[in-house]
N, CA, C and O atoms as a GROMACS GRO file, in nm:
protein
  336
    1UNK      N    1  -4.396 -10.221  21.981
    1UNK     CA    2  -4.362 -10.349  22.041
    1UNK      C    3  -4.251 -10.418  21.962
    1UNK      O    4  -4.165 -10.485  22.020
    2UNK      N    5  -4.254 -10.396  21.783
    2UNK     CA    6  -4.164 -10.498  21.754
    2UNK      C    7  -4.028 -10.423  21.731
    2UNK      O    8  -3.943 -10.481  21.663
    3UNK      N    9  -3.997 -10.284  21.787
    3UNK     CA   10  -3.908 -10.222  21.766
    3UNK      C   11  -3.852 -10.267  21.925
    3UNK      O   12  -3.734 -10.292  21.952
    4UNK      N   13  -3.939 -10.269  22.000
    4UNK     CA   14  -3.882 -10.305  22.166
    4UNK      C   15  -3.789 -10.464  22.166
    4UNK      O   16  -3.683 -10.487  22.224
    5UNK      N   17  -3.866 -10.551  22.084
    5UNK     CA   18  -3.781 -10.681  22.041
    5UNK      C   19  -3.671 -10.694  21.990
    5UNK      O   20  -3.590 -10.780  22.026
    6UNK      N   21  -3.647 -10.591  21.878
    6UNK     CA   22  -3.586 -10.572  21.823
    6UNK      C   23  -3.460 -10.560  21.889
    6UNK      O   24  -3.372 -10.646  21.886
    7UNK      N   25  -3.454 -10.461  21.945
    7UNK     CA   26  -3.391 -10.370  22.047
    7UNK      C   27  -3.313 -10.460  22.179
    7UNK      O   28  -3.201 -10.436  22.224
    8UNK      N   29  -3.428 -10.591  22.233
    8UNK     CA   30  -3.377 -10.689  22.290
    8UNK      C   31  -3.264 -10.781  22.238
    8UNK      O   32  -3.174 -10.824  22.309
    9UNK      N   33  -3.278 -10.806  22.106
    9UNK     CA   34  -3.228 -10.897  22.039
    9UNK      C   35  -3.116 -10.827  22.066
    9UNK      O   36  -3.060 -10.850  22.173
   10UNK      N   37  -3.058 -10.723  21.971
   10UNK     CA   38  -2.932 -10.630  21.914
   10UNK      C   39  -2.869 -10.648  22.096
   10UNK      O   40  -2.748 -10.649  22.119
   11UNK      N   41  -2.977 -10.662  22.214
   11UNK     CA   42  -2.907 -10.593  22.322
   11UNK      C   43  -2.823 -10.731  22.377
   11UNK      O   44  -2.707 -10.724  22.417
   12UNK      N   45  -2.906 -10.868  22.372
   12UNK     CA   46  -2.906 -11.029  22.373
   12UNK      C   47  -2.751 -11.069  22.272
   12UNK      O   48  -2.654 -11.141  22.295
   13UNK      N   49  -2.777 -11.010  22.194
   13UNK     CA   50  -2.638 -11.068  22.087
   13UNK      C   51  -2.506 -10.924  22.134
   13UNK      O   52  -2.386 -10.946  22.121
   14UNK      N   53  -2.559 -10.790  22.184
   14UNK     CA   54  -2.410 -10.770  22.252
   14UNK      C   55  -2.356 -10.824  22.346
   14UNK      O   56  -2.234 -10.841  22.350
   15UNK      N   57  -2.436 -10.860  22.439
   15UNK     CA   58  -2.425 -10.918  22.556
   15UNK      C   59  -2.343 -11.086  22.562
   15UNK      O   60  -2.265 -11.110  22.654
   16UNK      N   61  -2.361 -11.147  22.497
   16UNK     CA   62  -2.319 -11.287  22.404
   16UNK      C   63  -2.247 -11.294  22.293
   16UNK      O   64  -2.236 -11.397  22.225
   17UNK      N   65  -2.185 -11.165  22.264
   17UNK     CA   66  -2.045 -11.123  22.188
   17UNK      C   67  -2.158 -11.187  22.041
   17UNK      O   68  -2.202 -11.302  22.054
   18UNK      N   69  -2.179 -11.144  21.970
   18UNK     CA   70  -2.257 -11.231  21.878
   18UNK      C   71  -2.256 -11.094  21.743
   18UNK      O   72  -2.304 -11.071  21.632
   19UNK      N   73  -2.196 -11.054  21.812
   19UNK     CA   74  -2.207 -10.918  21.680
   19UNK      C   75  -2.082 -10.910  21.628
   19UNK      O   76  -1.979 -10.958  21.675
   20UNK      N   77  -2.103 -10.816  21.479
   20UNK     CA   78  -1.924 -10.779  21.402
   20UNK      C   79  -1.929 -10.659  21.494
   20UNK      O   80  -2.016 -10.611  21.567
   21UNK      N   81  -1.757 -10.616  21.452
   21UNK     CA   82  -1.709 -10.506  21.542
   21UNK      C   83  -1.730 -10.423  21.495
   21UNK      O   84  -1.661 -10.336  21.549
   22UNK      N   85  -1.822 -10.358  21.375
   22UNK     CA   86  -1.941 -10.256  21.362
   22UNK      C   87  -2.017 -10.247  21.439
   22UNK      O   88  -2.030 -10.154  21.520
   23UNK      N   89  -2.085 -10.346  21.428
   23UNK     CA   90  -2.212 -10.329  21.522
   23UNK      C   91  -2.220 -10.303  21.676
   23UNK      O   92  -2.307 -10.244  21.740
   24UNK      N   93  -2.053 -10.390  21.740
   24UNK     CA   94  -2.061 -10.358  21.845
   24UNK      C   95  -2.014 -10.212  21.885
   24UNK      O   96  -2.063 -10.160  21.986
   25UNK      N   97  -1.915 -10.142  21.804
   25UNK     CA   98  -1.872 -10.011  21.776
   25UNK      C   99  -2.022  -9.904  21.840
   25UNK      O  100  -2.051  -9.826  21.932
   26UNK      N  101  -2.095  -9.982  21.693
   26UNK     CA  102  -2.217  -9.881  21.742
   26UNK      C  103  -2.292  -9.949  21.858
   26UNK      O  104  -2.396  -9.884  21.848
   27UNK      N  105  -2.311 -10.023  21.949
   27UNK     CA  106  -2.382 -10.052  22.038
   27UNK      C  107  -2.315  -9.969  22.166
   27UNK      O  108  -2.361  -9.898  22.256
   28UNK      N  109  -2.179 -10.017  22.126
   28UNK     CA  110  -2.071  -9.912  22.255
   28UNK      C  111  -2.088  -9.760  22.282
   28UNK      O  112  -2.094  -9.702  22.390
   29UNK      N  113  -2.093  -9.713  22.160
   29UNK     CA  114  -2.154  -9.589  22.131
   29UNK      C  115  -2.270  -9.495  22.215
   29UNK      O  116  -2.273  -9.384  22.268
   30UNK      N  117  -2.362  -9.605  22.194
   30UNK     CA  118  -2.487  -9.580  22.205
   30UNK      C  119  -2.502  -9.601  22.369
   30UNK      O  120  -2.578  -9.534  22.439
   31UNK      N  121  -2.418  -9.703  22.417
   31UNK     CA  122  -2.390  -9.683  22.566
   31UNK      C  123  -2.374  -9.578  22.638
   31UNK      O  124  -2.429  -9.553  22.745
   32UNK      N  125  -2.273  -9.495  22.558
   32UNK     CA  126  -2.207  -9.413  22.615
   32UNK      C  127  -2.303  -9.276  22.536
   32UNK      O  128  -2.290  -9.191  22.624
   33UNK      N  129  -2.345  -9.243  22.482
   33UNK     CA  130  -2.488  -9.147  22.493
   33UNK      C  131  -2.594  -9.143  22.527
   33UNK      O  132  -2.645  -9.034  22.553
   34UNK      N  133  -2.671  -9.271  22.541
   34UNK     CA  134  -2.767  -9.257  22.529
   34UNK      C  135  -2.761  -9.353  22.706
   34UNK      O  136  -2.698  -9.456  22.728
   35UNK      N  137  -2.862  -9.265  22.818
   35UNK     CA  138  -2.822  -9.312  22.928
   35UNK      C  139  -2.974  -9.441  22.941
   35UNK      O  140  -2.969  -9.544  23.008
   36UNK      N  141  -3.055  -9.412  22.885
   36UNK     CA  142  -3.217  -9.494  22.893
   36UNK      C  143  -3.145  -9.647  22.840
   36UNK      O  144  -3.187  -9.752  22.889
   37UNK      N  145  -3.043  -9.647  22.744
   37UNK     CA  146  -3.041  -9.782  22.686
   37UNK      C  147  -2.894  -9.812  22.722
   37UNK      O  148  -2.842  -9.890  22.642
   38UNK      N  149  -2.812  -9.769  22.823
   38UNK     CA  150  -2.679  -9.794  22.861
   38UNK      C  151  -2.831  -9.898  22.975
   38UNK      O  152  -2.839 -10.020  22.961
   39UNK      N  153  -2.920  -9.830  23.063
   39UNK     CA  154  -2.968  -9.909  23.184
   39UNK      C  155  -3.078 -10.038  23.138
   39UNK      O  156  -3.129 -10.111  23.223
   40UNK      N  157  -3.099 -10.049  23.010
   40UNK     CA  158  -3.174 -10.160  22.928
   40UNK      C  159  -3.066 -10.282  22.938
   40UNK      O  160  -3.087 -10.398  22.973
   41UNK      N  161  -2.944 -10.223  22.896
   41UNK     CA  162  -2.813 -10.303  22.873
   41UNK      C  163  -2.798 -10.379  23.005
   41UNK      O  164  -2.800 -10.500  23.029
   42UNK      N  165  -2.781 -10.268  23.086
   42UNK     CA  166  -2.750 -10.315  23.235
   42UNK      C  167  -2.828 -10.430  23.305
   42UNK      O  168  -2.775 -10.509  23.384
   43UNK      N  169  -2.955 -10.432  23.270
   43UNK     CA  170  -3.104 -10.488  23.310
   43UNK      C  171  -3.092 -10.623  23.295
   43UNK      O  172  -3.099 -10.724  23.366
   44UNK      N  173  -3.060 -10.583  23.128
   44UNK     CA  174  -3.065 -10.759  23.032
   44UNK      C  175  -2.927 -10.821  23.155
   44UNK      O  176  -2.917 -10.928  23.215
   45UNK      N  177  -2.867 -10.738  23.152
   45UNK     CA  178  -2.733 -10.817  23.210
   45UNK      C  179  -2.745 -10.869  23.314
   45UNK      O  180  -2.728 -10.991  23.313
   46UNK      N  181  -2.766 -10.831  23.393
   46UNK     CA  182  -2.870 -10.854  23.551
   46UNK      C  183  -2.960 -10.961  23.580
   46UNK      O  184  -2.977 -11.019  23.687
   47UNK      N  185  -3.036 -10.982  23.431
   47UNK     CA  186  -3.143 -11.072  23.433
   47UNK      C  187  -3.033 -11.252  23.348
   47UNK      O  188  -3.058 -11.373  23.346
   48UNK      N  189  -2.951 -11.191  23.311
   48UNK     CA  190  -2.858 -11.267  23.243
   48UNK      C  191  -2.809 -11.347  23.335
   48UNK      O  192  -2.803 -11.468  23.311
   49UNK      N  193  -2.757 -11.282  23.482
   49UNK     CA  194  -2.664 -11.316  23.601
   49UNK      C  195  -2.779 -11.390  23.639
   49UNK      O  196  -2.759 -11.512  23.649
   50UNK      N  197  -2.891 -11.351  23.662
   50UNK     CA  198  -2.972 -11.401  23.790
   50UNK      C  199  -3.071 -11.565  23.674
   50UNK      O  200  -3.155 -11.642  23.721
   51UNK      N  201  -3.044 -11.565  23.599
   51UNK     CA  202  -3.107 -11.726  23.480
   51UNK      C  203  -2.976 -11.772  23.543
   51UNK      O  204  -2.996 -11.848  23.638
   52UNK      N  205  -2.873 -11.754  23.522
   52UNK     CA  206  -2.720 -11.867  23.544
   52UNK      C  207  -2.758 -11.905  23.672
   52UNK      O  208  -2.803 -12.019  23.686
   53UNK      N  209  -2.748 -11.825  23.776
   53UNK     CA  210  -2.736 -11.841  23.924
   53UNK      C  211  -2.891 -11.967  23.938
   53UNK      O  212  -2.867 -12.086  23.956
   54UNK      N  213  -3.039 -11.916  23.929
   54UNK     CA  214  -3.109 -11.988  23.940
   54UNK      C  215  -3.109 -12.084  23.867
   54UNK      O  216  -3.184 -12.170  23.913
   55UNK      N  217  -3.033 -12.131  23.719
   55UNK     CA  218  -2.998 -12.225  23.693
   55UNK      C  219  -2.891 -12.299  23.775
   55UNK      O  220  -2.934 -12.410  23.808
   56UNK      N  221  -2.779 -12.277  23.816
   56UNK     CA  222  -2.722 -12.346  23.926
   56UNK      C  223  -2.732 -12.427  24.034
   56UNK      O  224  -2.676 -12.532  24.065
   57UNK      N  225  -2.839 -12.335  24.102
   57UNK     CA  226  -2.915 -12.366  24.201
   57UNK      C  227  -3.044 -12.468  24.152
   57UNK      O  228  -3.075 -12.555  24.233
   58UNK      N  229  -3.096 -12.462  24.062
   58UNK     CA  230  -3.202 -12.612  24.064
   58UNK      C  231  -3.099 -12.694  24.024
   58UNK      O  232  -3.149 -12.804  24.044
   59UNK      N  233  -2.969 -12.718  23.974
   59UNK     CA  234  -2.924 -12.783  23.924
   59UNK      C  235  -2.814 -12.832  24.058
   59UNK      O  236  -2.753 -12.939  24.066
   60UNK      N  237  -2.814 -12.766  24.114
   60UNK     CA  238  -2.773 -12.810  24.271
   60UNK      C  239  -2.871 -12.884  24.374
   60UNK      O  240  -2.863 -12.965  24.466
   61UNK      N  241  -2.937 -12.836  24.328
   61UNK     CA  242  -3.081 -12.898  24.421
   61UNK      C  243  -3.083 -13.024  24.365
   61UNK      O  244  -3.043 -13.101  24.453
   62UNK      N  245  -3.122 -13.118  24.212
   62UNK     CA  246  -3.131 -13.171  24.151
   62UNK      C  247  -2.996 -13.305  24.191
   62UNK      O  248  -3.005 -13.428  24.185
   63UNK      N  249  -2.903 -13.234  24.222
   63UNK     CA  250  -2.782 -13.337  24.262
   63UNK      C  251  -2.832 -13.366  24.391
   63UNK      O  252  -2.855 -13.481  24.428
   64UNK      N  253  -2.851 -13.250  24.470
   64UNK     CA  254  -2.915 -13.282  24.657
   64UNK      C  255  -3.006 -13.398  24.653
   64UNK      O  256  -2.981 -13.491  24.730
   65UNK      N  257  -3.091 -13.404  24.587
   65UNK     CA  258  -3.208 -13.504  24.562
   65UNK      C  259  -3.169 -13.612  24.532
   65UNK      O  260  -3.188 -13.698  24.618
   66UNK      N  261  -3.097 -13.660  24.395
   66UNK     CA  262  -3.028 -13.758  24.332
   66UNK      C  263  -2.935 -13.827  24.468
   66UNK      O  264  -2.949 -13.943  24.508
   67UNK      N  265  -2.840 -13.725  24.528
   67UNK     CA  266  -2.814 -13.795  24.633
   67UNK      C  267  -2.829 -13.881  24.728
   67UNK      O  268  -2.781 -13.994  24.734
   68UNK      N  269  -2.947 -13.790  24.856
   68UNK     CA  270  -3.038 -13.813  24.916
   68UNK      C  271  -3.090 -13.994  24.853
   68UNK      O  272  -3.089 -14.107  24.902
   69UNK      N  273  -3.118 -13.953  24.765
   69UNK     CA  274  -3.208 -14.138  24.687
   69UNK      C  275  -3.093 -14.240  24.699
   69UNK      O  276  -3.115 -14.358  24.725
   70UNK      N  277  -2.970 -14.189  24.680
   70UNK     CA  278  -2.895 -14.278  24.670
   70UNK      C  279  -2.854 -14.358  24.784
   70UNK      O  280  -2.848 -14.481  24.789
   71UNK      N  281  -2.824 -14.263  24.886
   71UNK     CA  282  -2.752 -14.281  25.014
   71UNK      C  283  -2.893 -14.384  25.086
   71UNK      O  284  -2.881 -14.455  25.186
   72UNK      N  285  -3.014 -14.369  25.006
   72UNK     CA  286  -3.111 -14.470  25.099
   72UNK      C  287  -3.101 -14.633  25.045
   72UNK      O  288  -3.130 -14.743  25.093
   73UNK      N  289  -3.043 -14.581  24.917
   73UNK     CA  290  -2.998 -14.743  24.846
   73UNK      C  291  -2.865 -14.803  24.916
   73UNK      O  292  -2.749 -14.761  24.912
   74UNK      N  293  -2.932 -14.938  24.997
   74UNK     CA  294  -2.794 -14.988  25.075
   74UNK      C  295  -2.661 -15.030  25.007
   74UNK      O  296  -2.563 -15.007  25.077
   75UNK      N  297  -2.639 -15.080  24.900
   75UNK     CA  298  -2.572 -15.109  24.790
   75UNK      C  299  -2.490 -14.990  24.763
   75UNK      O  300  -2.369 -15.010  24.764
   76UNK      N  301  -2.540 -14.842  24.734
   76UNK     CA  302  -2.429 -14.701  24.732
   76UNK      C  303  -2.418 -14.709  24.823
   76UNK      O  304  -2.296 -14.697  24.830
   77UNK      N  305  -2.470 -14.729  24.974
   77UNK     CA  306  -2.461 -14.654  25.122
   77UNK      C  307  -2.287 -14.760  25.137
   77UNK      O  308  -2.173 -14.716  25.125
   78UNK      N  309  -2.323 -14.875  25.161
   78UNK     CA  310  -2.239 -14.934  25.170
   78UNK      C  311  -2.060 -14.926  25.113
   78UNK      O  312  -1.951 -14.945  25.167
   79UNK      N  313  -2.109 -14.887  24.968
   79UNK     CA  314  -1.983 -14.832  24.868
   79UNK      C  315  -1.915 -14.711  24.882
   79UNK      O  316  -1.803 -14.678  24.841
   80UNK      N  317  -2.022 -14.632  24.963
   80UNK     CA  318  -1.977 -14.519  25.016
   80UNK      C  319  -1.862 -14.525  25.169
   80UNK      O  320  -1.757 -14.472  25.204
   81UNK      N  321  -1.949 -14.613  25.216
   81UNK     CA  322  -1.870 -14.606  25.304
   81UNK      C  323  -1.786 -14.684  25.338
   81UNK      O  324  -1.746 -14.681  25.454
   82UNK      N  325  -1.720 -14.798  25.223
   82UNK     CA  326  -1.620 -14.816  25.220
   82UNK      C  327  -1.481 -14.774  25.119
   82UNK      O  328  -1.389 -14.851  25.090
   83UNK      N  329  -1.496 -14.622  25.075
   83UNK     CA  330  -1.411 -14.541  25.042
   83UNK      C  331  -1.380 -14.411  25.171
   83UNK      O  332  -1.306 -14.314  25.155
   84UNK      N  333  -1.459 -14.444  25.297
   84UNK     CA  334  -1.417 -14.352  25.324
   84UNK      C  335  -1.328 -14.450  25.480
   84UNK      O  336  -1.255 -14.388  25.558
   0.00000   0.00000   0.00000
């Protein structure tokens, strides 16, 4: 288990440029032999894309809402619609 962490970390800090260009040397390496941990790499990365995106999205939602409240306050409604 704590070699699997391990293994996350080294994969977390290539992924986030966070390594010297040893280390990434050998991480590149190891891409390109070893096919079980080129698709670990791939995974983290994947799971990397899909935290941003669902971060986006509540954070889009979060403005939708904030909105919504506003536009019921006559005071913004009004201010709003005299910029447009």
């Amino acid at each position: 288990m704590r070699s699997e962490l391990t293994e996350l970390e080294l994969i977390d800090n290539y992924l986030f440029r966070q390594l010297d260009q040893q280390q990434t040397q050998k991480v590149e390496t190891n891409l390109l032999v070893d096919e079980a941990f080129a698709e670990k790499v791939e995974a983290q990365r994947t799971a990397h894309r899909l935290v941003r995106l669902y971060g986006r999205n509540a954070t889009r939602n979060r403005f939708e809402s904030i909105y919504q409240l506003l536009l019921n306050e006559p005071a913004f409604a009004g201010q709003l619609k005299s910029l447009i």
